[in-house]
C-alpha positions in Angstrom: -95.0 16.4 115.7 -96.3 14.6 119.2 -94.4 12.2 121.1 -95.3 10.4 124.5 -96.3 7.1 125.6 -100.0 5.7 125.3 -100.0 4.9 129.4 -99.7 8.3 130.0 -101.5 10.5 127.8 -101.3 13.5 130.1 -104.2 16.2 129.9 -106.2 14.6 127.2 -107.4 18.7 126.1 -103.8 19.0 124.9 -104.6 16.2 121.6 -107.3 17.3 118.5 -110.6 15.0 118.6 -109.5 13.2 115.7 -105.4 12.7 117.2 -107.4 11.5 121.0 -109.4 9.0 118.9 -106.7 7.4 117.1 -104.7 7.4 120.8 -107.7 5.5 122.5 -108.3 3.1 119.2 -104.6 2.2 120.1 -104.5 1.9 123.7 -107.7 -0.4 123.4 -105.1 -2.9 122.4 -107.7 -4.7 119.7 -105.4 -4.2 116.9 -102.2 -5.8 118.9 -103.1 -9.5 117.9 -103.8 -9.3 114.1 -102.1 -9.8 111.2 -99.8 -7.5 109.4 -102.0 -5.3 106.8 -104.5 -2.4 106.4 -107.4 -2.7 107.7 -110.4 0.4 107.5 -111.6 2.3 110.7 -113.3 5.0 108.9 -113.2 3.6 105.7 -110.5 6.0 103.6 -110.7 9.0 106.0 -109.1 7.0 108.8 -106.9 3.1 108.1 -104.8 1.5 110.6 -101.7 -0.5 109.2 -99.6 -3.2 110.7 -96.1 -4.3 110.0 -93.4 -6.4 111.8 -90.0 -6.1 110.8 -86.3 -6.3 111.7 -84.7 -2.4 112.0 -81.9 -1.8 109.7 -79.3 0.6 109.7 -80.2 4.2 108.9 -77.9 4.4 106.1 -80.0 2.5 104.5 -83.6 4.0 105.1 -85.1 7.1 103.6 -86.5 10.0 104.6 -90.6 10.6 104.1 -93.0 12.7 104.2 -96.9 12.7 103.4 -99.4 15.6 101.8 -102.9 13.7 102.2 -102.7 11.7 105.7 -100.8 12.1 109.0 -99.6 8.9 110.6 -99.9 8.1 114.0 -97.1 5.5 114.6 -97.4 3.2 117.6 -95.1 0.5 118.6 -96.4 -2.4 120.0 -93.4 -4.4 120.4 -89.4 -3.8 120.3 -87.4 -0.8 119.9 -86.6 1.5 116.8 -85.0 4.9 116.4 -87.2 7.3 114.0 -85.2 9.9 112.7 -87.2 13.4 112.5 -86.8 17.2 111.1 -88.9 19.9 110.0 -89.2 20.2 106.5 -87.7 23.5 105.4 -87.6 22.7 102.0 -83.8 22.4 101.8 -83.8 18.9 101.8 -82.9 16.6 98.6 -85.8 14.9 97.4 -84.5 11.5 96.2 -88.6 9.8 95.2 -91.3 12.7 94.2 -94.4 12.8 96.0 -96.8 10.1 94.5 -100.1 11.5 95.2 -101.9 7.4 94.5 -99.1 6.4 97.5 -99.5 9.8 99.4 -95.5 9.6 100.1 -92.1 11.0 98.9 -88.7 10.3 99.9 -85.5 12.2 100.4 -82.3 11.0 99.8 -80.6 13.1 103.2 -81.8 14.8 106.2 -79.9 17.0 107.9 -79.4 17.7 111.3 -82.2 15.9 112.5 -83.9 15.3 115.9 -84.1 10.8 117.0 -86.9 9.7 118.6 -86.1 6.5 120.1 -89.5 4.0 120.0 -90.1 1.8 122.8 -93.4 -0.1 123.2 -96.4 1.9 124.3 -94.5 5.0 122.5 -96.4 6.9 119.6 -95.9 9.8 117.5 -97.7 11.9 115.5 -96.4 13.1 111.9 -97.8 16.1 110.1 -97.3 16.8 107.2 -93.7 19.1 107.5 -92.0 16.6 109.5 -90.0 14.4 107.6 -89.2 11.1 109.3 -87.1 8.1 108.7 -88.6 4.9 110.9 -87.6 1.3 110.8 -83.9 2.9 112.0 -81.8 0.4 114.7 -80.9 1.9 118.2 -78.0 0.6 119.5 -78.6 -2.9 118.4 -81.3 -4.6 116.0 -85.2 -5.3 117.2 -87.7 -7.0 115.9 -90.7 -4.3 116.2 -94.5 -4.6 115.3 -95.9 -1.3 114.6 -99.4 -0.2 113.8 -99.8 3.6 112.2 -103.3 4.9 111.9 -103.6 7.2 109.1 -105.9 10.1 109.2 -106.9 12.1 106.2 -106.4 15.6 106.7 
């Protein structure tokens, strides 16, 4: 997993080409103004997505985890807590992995890490970290997100 902010990418030698491109893609801000959807970048090897919603309590979110893309989360507006963890394969797999979706779910985490989401944050999931997103931090938030995906 990365974390950090897209104003302050740091030394840019620390990202993979592919990661950097999806960062600048982002902080080009062209995708802050459009609709919510999936829309192509490099056809099915890289997509970019974008949702809105309200955060929810974590108790009722689940855990996921991907085998064919890694995301690159970015919010672009409001707050949200993303709850994170290596996957050690100890964890309860409530949904199993739907290759068409490229997801699976798990019905508890344990002990895991919270990254808290503010705009201009990102992170980068792989596919061993197991994240829970869309989670409320300290009170509810309206959040626009995009997540490029990038086939591995």
């Amino acid at each position: 997993m990365i974390f950090g902010n897209i104003d302050n990418l740091g030394n840019q030698e620390n990202y993979s080409p592919i990661i950097l491109e999806a960062l600048e893609i982002l902080k080009s801000g062209k995708w802050n103004n459009v609709e919510n959807g999936k829309y192509e970048i490099k056809g099915e090897e890289m997509f970019i997505m974008i949702s809105s919603y309200e955060t929810g309590d974590e108790e009722g979110k689940f855990a996921e985890a991907h085998k064919k893309y890694l995301d690159v989360q970015f919010i672009q507006e409001g707050v949200e807590a993303i709850k994170v963890i290596n996957d050690t394969g100890k964890n309860k797999v409530k949904t199993p992995y739907d290759d068409a979706k490229d997801i699976m779910f798990f019905e508890k985490i344990e002990d895991e890490s919270t990254l808290i989401m503010k705009k201009g944050d990102f992170a980068v999931f792989y596919p061993e970290d197991i994240h829970k997103p869309c989670c409320t931090y300290l009170e509810k938030s309206f959040v626009k997100k995009a997540v490029i995906k990038i086939k591995i």
